[in-house]
N, C-alpha and C positions, 0 to 999 in steps of 0.2 A: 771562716777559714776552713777549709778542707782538711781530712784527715790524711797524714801521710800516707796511710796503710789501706785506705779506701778506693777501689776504683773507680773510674769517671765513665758513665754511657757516653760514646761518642751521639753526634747530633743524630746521625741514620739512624744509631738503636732505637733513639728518643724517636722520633719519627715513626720506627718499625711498631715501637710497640704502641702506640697513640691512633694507628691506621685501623679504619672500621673493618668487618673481614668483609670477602666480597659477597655479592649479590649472588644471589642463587638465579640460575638462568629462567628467562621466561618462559612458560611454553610456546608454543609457536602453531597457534590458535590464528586460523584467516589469515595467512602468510600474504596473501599476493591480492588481502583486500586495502584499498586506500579509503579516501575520503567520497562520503556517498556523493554523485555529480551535485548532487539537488545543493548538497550544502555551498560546494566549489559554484557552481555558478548565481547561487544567490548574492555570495559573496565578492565574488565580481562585479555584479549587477551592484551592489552598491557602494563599489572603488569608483566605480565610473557613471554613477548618476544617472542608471539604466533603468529604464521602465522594465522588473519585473513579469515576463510571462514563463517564467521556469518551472517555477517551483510552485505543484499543486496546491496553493490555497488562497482564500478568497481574502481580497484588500476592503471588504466592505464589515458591518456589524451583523451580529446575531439578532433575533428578534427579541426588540425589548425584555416581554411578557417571559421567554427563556431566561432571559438573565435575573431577572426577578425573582424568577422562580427559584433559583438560586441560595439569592440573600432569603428568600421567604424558610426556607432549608436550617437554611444554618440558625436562623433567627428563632426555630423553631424545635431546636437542640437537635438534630441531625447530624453530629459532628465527632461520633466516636465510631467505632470497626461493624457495617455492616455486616452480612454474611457474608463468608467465604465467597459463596455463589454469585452472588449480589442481591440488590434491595429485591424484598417479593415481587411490589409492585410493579417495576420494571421489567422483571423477566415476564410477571405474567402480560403486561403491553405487548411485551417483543413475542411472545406467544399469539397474543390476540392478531396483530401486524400479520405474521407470518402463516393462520389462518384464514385473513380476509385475503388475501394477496393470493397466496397460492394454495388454498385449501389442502395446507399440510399439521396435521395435527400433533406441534410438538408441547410437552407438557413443560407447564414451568418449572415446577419441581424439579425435576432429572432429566431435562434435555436442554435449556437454555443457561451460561453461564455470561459474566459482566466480566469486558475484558479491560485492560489498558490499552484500548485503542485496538485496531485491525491488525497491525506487526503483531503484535504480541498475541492478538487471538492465533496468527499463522504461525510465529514459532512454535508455541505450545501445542498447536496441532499435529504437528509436525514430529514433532519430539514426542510423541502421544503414541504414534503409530508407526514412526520408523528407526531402523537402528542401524547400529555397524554393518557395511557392505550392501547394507539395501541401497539400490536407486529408485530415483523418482523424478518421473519427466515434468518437464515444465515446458510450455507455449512457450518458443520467446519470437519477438520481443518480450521479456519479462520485465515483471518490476523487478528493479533490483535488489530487492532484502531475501526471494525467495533462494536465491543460490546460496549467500550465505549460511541462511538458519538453515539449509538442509546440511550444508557443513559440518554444523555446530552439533548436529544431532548425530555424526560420523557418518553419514550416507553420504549419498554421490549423486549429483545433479546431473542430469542427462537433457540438453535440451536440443524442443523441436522446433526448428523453425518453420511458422506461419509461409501461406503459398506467396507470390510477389504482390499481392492485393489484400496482404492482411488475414485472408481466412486459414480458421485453423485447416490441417493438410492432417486428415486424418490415417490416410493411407500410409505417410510417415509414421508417425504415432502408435499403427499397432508396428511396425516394421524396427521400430526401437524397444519395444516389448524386450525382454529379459525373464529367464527363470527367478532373476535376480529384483525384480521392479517389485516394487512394494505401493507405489501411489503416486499418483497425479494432480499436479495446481491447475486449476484453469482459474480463467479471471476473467467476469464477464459484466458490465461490461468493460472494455479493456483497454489497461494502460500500458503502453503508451499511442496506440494504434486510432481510440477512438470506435471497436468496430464492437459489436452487438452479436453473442453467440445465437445462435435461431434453435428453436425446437429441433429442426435434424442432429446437430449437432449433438444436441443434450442426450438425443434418442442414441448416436453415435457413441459418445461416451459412456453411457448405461450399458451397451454390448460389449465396447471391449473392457471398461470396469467386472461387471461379472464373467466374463470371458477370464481373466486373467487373475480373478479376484484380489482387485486394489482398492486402497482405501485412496477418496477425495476429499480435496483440500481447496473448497469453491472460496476463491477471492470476489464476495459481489459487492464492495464498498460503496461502489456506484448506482446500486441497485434501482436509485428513483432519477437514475438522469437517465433514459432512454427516451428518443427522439421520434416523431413522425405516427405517432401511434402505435409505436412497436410496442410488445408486450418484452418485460425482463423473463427469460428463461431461467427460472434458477431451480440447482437443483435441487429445493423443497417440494418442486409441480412435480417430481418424478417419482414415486415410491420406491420402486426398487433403487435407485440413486442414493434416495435423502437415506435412505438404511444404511449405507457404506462410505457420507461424506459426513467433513465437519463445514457448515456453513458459517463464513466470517461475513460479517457489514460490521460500520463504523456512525455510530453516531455524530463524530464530526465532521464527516464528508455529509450526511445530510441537512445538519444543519446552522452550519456556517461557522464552525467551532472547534477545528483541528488540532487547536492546542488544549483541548479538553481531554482528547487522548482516552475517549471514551468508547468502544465495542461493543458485541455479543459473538459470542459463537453460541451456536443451534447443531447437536448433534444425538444421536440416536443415544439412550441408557447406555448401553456398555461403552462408546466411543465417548459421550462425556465424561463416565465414571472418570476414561484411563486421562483423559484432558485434566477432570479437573485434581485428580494426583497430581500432578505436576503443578498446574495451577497456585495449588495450595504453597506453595513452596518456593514460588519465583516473587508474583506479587501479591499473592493472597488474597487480596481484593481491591476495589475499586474507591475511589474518591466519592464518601457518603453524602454529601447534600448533593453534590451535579446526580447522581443516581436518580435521588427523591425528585428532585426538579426536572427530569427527562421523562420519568416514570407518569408526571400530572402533567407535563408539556404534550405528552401522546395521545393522550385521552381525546384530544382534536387531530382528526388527521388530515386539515385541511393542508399544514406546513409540508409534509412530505407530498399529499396529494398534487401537489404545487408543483412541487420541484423540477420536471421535468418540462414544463411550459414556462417556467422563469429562464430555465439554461438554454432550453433551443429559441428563447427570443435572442437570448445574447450570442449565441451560435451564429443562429440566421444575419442577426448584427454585424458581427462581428468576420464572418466569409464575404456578405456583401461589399465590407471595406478593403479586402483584403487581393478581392477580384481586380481591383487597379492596379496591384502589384504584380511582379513578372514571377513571383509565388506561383506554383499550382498546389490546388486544394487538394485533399486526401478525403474519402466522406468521412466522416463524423456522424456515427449513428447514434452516438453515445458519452458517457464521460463528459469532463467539462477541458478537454483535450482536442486540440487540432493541430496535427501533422499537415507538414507542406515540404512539397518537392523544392529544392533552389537550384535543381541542376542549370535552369535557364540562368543562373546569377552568378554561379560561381563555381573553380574546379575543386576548391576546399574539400578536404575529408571533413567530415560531419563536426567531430570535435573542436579541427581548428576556424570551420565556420562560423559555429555559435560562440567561440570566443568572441570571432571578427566582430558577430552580429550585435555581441554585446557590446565591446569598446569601442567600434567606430559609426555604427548606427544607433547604436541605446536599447536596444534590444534586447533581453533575455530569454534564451530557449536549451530548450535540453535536445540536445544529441540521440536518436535513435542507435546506432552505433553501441553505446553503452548499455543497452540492451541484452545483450546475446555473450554467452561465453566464448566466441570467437566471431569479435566488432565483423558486423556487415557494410558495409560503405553503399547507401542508395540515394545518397544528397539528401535525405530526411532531418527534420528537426521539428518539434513538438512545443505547440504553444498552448498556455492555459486560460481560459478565458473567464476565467472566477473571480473576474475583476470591476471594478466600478467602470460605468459608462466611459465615463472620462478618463480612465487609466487605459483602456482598450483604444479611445480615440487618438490618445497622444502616443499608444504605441504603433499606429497605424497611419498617423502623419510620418514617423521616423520611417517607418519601412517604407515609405513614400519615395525615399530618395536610393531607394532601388534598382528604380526604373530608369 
């Protein structure tokens, strides 16, 4: 029983004072970025029982003797904090690699670091060398993680659009020049285009880089899928270049293992120093037995030597099927990427095509469109071909019914 003399909370006070206090506001961090396409139409692609050619990566396995190498790792007590840097052995491979290749001498010690995959070598790059109010141009078609992490880092992404045939338009490029530009992405060879930078280019780039003294930010993930005997132009062949860039590849893009999320960037002493400051601090280092097991996987460099005579069989393959359709091809010098015109098929903008292509043919492709900080509409869509024989032949019976 209640005391006469005692007040009662009504139920609101009971309520007021039981209420958590509120949330302290977000920041507003990438305001007007959504979900990356690659995840939206994976995910389509399998609401609707769509043969996957969206999303860059391979439906087949890794070589055995890789994966072994592995469990031989871990079996082997490889299983606690590498260096910072990453395993010796490893960086001194990706040393040895990036000497036979291009006879560029970078030391393991202090020029090669182990990343968590190619993104994260390019964030850190990024954030390495540029700050508040700096810009930095970017090719686009770009990939799309390059706008954000320049973002992230408070700079300003500036981009150049490629001529109507994909090559870079250099004459643009110094014409976006700024007292303000701080560095430049290029990405070769390149996604989503397929096209293969050539020596001029690179020669291009070297003059307006020290012309305007920028620091580069080379995306070469694809570095061993180049087509027809082309050489990779990267820029470690350049000396005056490799002084002023940070070079990213990706060991899962070579060899077959994308969810290993394994890299290197390759960068001059002082440009690593300031990389791997940051470094240290985001992921620190890399997953210790896949290191070990990549590090005695390299030692044979018949796997990568490979790689660009496995992809242009499946290339070659894979356009020759493709040629039945009212598709036109785009070349493909490179990457394991093929763009196709569908103006002959449809008036669709880009985006709402490769929906269509997805739901009502089975089809999955990514959007050119999404590319560019302001969508270009050219009827383009981008197919990946890192796929089994049979996953490429039943995606090419569906677009069969195109015609």
């Amino acid at each position: 029983m209640t005391g006469a003399g005692r007040p009662q909370a009504s139920p609101q006070c009971v309520a007021n004072a039981t209420a958590p206090p509120p949330m302290p506001a977000l920041p507003q961090k990438l305001p007007n970025t959504g979900t990356t396409i690659f995840t939206v139409m994976s995910a389509l692609a399998a609401e609707h029982g769509a043969v996957n050619l969206g999303q860059g990566f391979p439906d087949f396995g890794a070589d055995p003797g890789l994966l072994q190498a592995v469990t031989d790792a871990m079996a082997a007590g490889h299983n606690q904090y590498p260096p910072m840097t990453g395993v010796p052995a490893l960086r001194e491979a990706v040393a040895a690699k990036l000497n036979t290749l291009y006879g560029a001498a970078y030391d393991a010690g202090s020029d090669i670091t182990i990343t968590a995959g190619g993104t994260q070598g390019l964030i850190t790059a990024l954030h390495a060398c540029v700050g508040a109010g700096d810009e930095v141009l970017i090719i686009e078609p770009a990939y799309d993680s390059y706008d954000p992490a320049i973002r992230l880092a408070g700079a300003v992404p500036v981009g150049v659009p490629m001529t109507a045939d994909y090559r870079i338009d250099w004459a643009a490029v110094r014409a976006a020049v700024t007292p303000r530009t701080r560095a430049l992405v290029i990405n070769t060879p390149h996604n989503p285009s397929g096209r293969v930078a050539t020596r001029a280019d690179l020669q291009e780039l070297e003059r307006i880089a020290e012309a305007h003294d920028l620091f580069v930010i080379s995306d070469e993930v694809y570095e061993h899928m180049v087509y027809d005997g082309a050489p990779h132009e990267s820029v470690a062949r350049h000396p005056a270049l490799r002084e002023r860039s940070f070079l990213v590849s990706s060991f899962g893009k070579t060899f077959h293992v994308t969810g290993w999320k394994v890299g290197f960037v390759a960068a001059p002493p002082a440009l690593s120093a300031a990389f791997r400051r940051l470094h240290q601090y985001t992921v620190f280092t890399v997953h210790t037995p896949t290191q070990h097991a990549l590090a005695s996987y390299l030692a044979d460099p018949a796997p990568w030597q490979g790689l660009s005579g496995f992809y242009q069989a499946k290339r070659d393959a894979f356009r020759a099927a493709l040629a039945a359709t009212p598709l036109k091809l785009l070349p493909c010098e490179g990457t394991y990427f093929q763009t196709v015109d569908y103006s002959a098929v449809s008036d669709l903008n880009e985006l709402d095509f490769a929906r269509w292509l997805t739901t009502e043919i089975g089809v999955a492709a990514i959007p050119l469109s999404v590319f560019y900080q302001q969508p270009q509409e050219r009827r383009h869509v981008r197919f990946c071909f890192a796929k089994r024989d049979e996953t490429l032949a039943e995606a090419v019976k569906r677009l069969a019914a195109l015609a």
